[in-house]
Structure formats: structure tokens, C-alpha cells
N, C-alpha and C positions, 0 to 999 in steps of 0.2 A: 098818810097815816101818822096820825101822833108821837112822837116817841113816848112812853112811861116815865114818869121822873119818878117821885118818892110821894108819899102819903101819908098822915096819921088820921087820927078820929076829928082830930078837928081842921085838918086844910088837907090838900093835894098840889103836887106839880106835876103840870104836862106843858110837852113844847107850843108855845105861843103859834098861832096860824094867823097870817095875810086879813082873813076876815075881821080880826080881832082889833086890829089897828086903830080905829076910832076908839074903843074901851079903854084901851092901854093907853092912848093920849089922853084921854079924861082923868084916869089915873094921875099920870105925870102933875098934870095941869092942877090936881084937887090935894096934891100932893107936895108942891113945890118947894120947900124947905129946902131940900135937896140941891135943887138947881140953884135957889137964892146964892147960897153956900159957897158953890163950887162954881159955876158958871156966871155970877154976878147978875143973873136976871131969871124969870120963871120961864116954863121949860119954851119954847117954840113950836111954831104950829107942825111943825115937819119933826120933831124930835122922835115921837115914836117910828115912825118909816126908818130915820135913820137908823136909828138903834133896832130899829128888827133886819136890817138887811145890813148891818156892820159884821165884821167876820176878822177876827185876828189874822195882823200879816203873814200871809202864805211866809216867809223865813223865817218864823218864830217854830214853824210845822207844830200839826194838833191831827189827833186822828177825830174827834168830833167836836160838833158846835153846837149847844143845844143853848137857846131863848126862854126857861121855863116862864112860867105864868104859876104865881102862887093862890089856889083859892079857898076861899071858906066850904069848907064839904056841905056845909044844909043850904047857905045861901048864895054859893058862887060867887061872891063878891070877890073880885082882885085884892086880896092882903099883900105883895110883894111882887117883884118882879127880881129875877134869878139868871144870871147869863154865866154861862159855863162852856169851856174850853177842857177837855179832855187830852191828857197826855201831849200838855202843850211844852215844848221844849225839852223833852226828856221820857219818857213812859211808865206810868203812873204818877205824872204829875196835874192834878186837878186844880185849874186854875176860876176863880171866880172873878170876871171882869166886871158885873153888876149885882148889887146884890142890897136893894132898897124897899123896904120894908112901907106901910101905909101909917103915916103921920099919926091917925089915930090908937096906934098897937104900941108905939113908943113908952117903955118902964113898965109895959106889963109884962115881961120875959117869951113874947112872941119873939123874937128875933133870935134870943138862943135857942127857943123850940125848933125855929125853922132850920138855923143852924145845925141843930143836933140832927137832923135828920137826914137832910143836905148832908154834911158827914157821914153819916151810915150809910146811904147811900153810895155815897162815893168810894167806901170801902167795899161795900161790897160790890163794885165795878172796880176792883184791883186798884186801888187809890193807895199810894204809897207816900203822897206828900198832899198838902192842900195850900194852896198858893193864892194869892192876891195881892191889889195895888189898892193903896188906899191914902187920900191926898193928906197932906200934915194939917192943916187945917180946918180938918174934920178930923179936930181934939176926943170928941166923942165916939165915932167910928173908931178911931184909933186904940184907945183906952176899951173899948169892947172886944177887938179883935185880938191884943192881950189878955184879956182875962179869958178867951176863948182859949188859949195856948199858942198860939202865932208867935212865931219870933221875928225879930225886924233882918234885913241879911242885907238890903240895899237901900239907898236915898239918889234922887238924880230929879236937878232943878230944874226948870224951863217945860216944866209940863202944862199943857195948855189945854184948859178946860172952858169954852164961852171966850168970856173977855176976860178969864184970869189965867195967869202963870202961878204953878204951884209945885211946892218938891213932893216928889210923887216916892212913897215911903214901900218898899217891895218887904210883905211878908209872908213866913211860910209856917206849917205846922206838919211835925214827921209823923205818919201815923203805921198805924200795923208792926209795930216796934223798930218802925225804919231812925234815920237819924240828921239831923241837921248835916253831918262833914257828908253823908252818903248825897244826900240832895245838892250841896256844893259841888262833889267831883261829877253830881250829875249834869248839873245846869252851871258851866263856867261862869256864864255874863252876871248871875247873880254872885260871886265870890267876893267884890270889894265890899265886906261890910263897915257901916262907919257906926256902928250902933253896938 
């Protein structure tokens, strides 16, 4: 059974299924910006398998892991794909590990939609902070995820994406009138900020 993710009038998320694997590669593949970027090549033939069957390191501890699949409500079409880590590192911390949007939606403010929603959602499943990593390199991603409210709280080099090393930039956003110091005494490892 699927999990529920979130919904408006014009897309849905629900947790990505095993059958779906070929779709989600085509995706990737018709998509590749992304990969070009960060991994230094387009995606590979195994990328989607891995990415559906990746799972945050059991010591980071997460009470869930959902794989969403973002799609168009009239035509189904894949618009995004969504990986989310529940109460990873602390409780009520929603972390988003993936979160890549379809080439063609880019400057039309689909990404904040999805955002905005993806947030409400995450609120209301007790979200007290909303967390992500996101490479420096992706000037754009980055400069988005600030005008979203993210604050930067960590940087840590040697992170390895394909055949690239990149400084992988940790930010968070306090939500439900929580606060940036409450999410540092919650989550030590994020504490040294260099930003």
C-alpha cells in the first residue's frame, strides 16, 4: 500500500513503487541537467534502482523513509521526484535528500508550489524544522532554497557525487515557531557553522 504524500489541484505525491523503476529512469535520463551538474555525466542505467532502494545511514536514525513521485493530476506525467527522511537526526526534523524537479517546469514557480506544499505537509506530520543538503555548485538550487527561508548552519568538503567532489552546503528552515539555536541543541553534528 502506498503511502499519502501531499496534493493540490494541479500535481499529487505518493511513495514511488518497484513497478515504476523503468518510468523514473526515463525521467532521470530526459531530465539530466541535474546529473550533468553534479555527477559530471547523464544519469546511468541503474541510477533509478539505486536511488529507490537507498535508505539513510541507520546512525543518522529516521523514524521514516518515503521516495515520493511528483505527478500531474490530469496527466500523470512524473513532474518531480521527492526523497524524504522523517525525524532524521532528532524528532521533528524533516529532511529532504532529493528533491529535482522536471527540466521543463524550471522559472515557472512549479518548484516553490511543490515546495509550499511539501512544507504543509510536513507540518502538518509534526515538522518542526526542514533540513537539506545541497551541493555549492548548484549556485541555483542554492540561491532558491534561501529565498525559500533555509539558513546555511554547515559546509564539509570531500563530498562525492559521480566523478565529482563537491562541498556539500547543510541547510535548515525553523518552522511552527520553532528556532534555528533549538535545532542546533537538537542536532549537535550540525553546530559548526561557517556561514
Amino acid at each position: 500500500m502506498r503511502s499519502p504524500g501531499f496534493k493540490t489541484d494541479e500535481f499529487f505525491a505518493c511513495e514511488a513503487e518497484r513497478e515504476e523503476i523503468a518510468e523514473i529512469q526515463a525521467f532521470f535520463e530526459s531530465n539530466a541537467e541535474y546529473w550533468l551538474l553534479t555527477h559530471g555525466h547523464r544519469p546511468l542505467a541503474d541510477d533509478a534502482t539505486k536511488s529507490f532502494d537507498w535508505r539513510p545511514p541507520t546512525e543518522m536514525g529516521y523514524s521514516e523513509h518515503l521516495w515520493l513521485l511528483v505527478r500531474h493530476t490530469s496527466t500523470r506525467e512524473i513532474l518531480a521526484q521527492v526523497d524524504v527522511a522523517a525525524d532524521l537526526l532528532a524528532k521533528g526534523v524533516y529532511h529532504l535528500g532529493f528533491f529535482m524537479t522536471a527540466t521543463r517546469t524550471h522559472g515557472s514557480g512549479f518548484a516553490q508550489r511543490l515546495h509550499e506544499a511539501y512544507e504543509q505537509w510536513a507540518i502538518d506530520r509534526s515538522a518542526r524544522w526542514l533540513r537539506l543538503g545541497v551541493v555549492e555548485v548548484n549556485s541555483r538550487a542554492v540561491a532558491f532554497w534561501r529565498r525559500l527561508g533555509y539558513l546555511e548552519v554547515q559546509r564539509r568538503d570531500g563530498y562525492i557525487l559521480g566523478d565529482r567532489s563537491h562541498v556539500l552546503i547543510t541547510m535548515v528552515k525553523p518552522v511552527r515557531g520553532e528556532t534555528l539555536k533549538n535545532y542546533l541543541d537538537a542536532v549537535p553534528r550540525d553546530r559548526n557553522a561557517s556561514a
